[in-house]
C-alpha positions, -999 to 999 in steps of 0.1 A, spaced: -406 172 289 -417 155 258 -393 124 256 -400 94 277 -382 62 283 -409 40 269 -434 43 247 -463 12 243 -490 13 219 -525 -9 222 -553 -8 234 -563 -7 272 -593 -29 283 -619 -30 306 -615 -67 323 -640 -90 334 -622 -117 357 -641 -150 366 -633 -167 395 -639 -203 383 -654 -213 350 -679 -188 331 -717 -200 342 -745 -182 360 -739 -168 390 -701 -168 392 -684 -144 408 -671 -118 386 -643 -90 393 -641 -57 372 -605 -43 365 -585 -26 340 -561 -48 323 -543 -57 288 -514 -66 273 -505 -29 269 -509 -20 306 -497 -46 319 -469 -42 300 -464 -3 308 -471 -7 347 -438 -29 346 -421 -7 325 -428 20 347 -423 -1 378 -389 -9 365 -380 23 365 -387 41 327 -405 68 321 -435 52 306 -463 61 284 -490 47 264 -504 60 231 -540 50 226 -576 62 226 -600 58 253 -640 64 253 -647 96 266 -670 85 295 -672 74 326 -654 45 332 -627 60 306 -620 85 334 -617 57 354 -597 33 334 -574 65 329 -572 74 368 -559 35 369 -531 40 349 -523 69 362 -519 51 399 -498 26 379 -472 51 376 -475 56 336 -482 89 323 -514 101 303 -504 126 278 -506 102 247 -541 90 255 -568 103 233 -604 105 241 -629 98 214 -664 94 212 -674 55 221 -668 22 236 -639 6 254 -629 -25 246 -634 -52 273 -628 -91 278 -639 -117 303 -610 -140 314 -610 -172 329 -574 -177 342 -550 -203 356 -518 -213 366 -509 -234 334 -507 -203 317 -540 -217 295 -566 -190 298 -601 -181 279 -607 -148 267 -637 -138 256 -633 -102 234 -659 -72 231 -640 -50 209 -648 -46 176 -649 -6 170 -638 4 202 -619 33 208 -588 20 203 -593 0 178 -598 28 151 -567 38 161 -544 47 126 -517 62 109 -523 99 120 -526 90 154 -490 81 151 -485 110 130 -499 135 158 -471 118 186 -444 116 162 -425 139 183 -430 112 215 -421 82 192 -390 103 179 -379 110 213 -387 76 230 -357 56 236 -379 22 236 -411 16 218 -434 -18 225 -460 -34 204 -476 -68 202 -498 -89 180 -529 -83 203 -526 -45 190 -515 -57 154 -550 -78 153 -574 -50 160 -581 -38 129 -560 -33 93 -559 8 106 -546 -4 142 -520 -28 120 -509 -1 103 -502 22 132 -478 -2 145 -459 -7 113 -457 34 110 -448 35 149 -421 7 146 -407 23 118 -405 59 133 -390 50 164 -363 27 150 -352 56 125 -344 73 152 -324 48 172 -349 34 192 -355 -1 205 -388 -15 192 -399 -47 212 -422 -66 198 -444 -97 214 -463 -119 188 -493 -125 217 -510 -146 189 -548 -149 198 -569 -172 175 -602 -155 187 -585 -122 175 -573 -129 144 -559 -162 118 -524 -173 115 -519 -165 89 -526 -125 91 -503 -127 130 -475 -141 107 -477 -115 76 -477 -87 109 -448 -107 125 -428 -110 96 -434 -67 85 -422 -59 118 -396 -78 125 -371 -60 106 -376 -26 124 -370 -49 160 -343 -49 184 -360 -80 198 -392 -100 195 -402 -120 228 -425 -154 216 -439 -176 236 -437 -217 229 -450 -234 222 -481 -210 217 -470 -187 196 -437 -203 182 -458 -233 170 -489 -206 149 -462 -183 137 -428 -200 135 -439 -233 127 -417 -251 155 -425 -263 194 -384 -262 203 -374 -227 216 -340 -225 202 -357 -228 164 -381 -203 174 -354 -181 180 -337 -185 148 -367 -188 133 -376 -148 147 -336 -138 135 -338 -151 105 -374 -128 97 -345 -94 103 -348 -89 139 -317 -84 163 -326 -106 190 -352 -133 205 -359 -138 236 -383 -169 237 -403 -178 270 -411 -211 277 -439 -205 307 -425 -212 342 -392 -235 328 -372 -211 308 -365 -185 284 -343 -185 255 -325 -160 244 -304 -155 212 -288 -123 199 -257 -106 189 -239 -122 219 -250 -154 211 -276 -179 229 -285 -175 262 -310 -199 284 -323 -185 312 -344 -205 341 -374 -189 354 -374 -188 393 -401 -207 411 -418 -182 434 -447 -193 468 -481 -182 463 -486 -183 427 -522 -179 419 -523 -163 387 -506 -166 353 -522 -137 334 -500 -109 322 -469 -127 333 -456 -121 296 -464 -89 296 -446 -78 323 -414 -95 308 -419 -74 279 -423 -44 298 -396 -45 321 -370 -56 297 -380 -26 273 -375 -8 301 -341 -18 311 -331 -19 275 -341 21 268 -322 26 304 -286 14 292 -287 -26 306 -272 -48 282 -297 -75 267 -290 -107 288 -292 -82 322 -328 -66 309 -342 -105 302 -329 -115 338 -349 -86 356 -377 -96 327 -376 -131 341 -373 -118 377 -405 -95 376 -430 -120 357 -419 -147 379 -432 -119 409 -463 -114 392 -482 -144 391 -481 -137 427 -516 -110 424 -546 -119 403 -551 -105 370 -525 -87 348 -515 -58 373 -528 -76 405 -486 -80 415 -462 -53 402 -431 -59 413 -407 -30 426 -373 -26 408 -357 -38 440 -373 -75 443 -370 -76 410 -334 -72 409 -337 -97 445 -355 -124 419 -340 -126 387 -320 -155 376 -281 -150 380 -266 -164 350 -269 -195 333 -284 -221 345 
């Protein structure tokens, strides 16, 4: 089989988490994380067939960092393994959803990533019923930019929902380059999933929600669907808008990846027939889940609870 539900393209990192701010002697945890995984363990947790097209050093902890998304669920065939480094990235994390990431990837594997990469999978990007991106991946390097852009407009060709989340990181890149890559992409988009005030406010210009959401329209995508950390998300598309609370769950500890896995699952439910609203509601349903584990795949929620969480209707 050479068609999967869900293709996701980025890079896959090598994660330092602290427990407690960065100073000598703290207690550090090694994982596998970013926004890609994360994304693609939801996806595939929500029930897609998932996969993610990258490269990944051909080394030791590659094999490793492979072997973990593998036991995620998400398959391997679109991984590439190149002579190098991974990337990697110390986070210090919190419940406020304000975290400090600290990047080691300039020329990592993934990040020389380029047009004939997406050239050699056309076939899996033709085939794919959903494809997800985000501006972490856009920000890697002009080649990794313009794999997305080629990706996007591959998959959407051929009917495909491309989901796109903006994930603007100042350390990565300026402003003004995550707007220019915003505003390319957003015409190939089914929908585009911002966060506000973080993102809405560098890229969109605007803290209110329902202007971001108009604000994302009006760049040529076909819906928004604009998260507002633990209060709500807003959604606006060809059925109109939507807002959508975000269920409050016991034993939060962590924040990180929460996004993510609302991207993920909704792709997911969007390239397996559910209507827009019903893919943001399990969205909503899983992230809210996931802030129950540490770290961006510490808490994958099962389609089952995520169906048992997310929000009914409107609020």
């Amino acid at each position: 089989m050479s068609d999967y539900d869900v293709v996701l393209i980025g890079e896959i990192l090598v994660e330092f988490y602290c427990e407690g701010p960065p100073a000598d002697g703290a207690r550090i945890g090694l994982g596998f994380s970013g926004d890609v995984l994360n994304a693609a363990a939801a996806a595939s947790a929500a029930g897609a067939r998932t996969a993610i097209l990258t490269a990944v050093a051909d080394d030791q902890l590659g094999d490793a960092l492979v072997d973990r998304v593998r036991a995620l669920g998400v398959e391997t065939a679109l991984i590439r393994r190149v002579p190098g480094g991974n990337g990697a990235y110390l986070l210090h994390g919190d419940l406020s959803g304000e975290r400090e990431f600290t990047y080691w990837r300039t020329g990592s594997a993934a990040s020389r990533l380029g047009v004939a990469d997406i050239e050699r999978e056309r076939a899996a990007l033709t085939g794919t019923r959903a494809l997800v991106a985000s501006g972490v991946g856009s920000a890697l390097s002009d080649s990794c930019r313009d794999a997305i852009l080629a990706a996007a407009r591959i998959a959407a060709d051929a009917g495909a929902a491309v989901v796109y989340d903006p994930n603007f990181r100042a350390r990565l890149t300026t402003a003004e380059r995550a707007r220019a890559a915003l505003a390319e992409l957003a015409p190939h988009c089914a929908l585009i999933t911002p966060s506000c005030p973080a993102d809405a406010r560098a890229l969109l210009g605007t803290d209110d929600p329902v202007a971001a959401a108009g604000a994302v329209l009006a760049l040529g995508a076909r819906a928004a669907a604009v998260t507002c950390g633990a209060e709500r998300v807003v959604v606006t598309g060809p059925d109109g808008p939507l807002t959508l609370p975000v269920p409050t769950v016991s034993g939060a500890v962590d924040a990180t990846g929460a996004g993510d896995v609302l991207t993920g699952t909704t792709a997911a439910r969007l390239a397996l027939g559910d209507p827009l609203p019903t893919a943001v509601r399990l969205g909503i349903g899983a992230a809210s889940l996931s802030v129950t584990g540490r770290g961006g795949t510490g808490r994958i929620p099962t389609l089952a609870e995520t169906r048992a969480a997310a929000p009914a209707g409107r609020p």
